[in-house]
N, C-alpha and C positions, 0 to 999 in steps of 0.2 A: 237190239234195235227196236224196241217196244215204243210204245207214243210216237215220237216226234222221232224214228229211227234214223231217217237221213241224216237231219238236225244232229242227234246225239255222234251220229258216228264222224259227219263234218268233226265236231270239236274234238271227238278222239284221236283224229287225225292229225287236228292242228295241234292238239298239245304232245304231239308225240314229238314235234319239230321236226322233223325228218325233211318235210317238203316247204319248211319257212324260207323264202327268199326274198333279201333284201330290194328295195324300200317295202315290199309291202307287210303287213301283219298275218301269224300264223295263219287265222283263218282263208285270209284272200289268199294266197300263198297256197295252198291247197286247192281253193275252184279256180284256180287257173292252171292246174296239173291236167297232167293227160289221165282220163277218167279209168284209162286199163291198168294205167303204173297204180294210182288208188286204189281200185279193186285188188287187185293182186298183192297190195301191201296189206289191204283190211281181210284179204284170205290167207294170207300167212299168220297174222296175226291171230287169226279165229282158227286156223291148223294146229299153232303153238299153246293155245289156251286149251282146246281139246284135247291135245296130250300131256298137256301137265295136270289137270285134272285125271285123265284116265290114270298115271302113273300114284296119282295122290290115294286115287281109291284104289289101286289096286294094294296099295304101302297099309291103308288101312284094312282092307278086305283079312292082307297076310295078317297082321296084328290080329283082328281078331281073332282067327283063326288059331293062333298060338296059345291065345287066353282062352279060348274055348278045350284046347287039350291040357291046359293046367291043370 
């Protein structure tokens, strides 16, 4: 959420589609959400991104580790 972090994370939202409802477009579709359902959708998101990274380095941490006792 760097620079224009709201900004960037609005459109993250809307292109996830999750909260598009017709007639309106992704984005409007989203500020008109209830601002807790967003939050809690943009903190699962940033939960799930956090453990799949932790899992990635820890996959690379192992790998090393094996090449280092080669």
């Amino acid at each position: 959420m760097e620079g224009y972090g709201w900004l960037n994370t609005l459109y993250d939202v809307a292109k996830s589609g999750l909260f598009t409802e017709q007639p309106l477009n992704a984005i409007n579709s989203v500020k008109r959400q209830n601002v807790y359902e967003v939050f809690t959708y943009i903190s699962w998101t940033s939960a799930c991104n956090e453990y799949e990274n932790a899992v990635r380095e820890g996959i690379e941490n192992e790998a090393k580790s094996k090449m280092r006792t080669k």
